[in-house]
N, C-alpha and C positions, 0 to 999 in steps of 0.2 A: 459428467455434467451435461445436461440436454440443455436447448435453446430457451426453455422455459424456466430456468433454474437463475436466473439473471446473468448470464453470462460476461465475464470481461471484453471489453471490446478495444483493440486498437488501430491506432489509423499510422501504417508503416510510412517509414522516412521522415515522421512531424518534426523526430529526434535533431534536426536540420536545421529546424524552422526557430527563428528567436522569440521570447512572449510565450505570452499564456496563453490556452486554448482558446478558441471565442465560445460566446455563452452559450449553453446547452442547447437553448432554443431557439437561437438562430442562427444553428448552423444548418447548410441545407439538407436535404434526406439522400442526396448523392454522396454525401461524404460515409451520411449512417449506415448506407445501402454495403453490406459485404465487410464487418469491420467485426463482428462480432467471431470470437472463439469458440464453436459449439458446433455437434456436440463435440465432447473429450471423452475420451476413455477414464476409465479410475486409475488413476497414479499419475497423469500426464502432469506435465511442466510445462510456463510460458516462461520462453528467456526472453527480456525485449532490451534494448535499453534503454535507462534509467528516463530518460529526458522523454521519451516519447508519448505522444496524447492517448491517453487508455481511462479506463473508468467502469466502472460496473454499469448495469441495466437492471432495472425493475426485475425484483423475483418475482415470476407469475403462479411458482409451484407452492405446493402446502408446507414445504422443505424448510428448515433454517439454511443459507446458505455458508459454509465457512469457507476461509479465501484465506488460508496459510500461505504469507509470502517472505523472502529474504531479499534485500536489496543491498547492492553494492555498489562502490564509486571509486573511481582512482585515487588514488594518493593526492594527485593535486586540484581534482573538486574538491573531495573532503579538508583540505586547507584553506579553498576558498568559502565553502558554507560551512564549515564545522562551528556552533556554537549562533549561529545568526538567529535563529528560530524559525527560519524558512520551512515549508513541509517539507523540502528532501532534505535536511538539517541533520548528514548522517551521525551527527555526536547528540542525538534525542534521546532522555532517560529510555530507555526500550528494555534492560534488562535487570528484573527484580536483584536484588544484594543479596539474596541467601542464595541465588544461582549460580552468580558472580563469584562468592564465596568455595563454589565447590568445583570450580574450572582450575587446571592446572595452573601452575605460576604463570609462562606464556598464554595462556589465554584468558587469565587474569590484568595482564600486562596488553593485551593488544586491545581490550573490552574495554578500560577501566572510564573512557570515556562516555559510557552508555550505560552506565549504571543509577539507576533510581536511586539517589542517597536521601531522597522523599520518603519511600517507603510506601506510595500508595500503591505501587504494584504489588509487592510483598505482602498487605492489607488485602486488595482485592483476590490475592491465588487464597487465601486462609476463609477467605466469606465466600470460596466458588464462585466469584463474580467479575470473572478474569475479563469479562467484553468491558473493557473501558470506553465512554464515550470519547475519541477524537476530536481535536477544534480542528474540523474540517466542515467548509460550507457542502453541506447532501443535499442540498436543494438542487446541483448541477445532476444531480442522478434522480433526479423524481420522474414519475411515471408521466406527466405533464407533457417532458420533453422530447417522448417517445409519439 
């Protein structure tokens, strides 16, 4: 991933800090100065944790960019947001039912929480239309704020 590519950026130790980040635009440009992961090699990995202030940048290349991620939480975060509808809400429908279906018993049993029983996942892999829109505000990552 080159600098141009929108790179994820994060601001180490926020994981610390209580609250939500401040608004995109006014935070200062010492904060944005050096926060950026770029470039990466092809296959790299960011480990960060979970809590910590991170967020994409404007893609400036001709490229779609994809941003395969996995996220996890201890046993006793996930007890305390499991099911609240929070974004890090680790019990979010995230895993279509005919997937779900083809996992062994135990990982049937450890999933069973994060299974679409909507079926719009399911619907969207069968119409190739797997980018579902997220209820997340993207106005915090518009180009504006750069």
């Amino acid at each position: 991933m080159s600098c141009a590519d929108g790179p994820t950026r994060v601001l180490p130790g926020t994981q610390h800090i209580p609250g939500m980040p401040p608004v995109l635009t006014m935070e200062p440009t010492s904060i944005k100065e050096g926060t950026l992961l770029c470039p990466l090699p092809a296959g790299a990995a960011i480990v960060r944790d979970l809590r910590a202030w991170h967020g994409g940048t404007p893609n400036g290349s001709d490229r779609t960019r994809y941003l395969p991620n996995a996220e996890f939480v201890s046993k006793a975060y996930g007890m305390l947001t499991c099911g609240t509808g929070v974004i890090l809400d680790p019990c979010s429908p995230v895993l279509p039912k005919t997937l779900h279906e083809r996992l062994s018993p135990h990982g049937r049993a450890v999933s069973e929480g994060i299974v679409d029983a909507s079926g719009t996942l399911d619907a969207a892999s069968k119409e190739d239309d797997w980018m579902i829109e997220a209820p997340i505000d993207f106005s915090r990552h518009s180009a504006e704020a750069y």
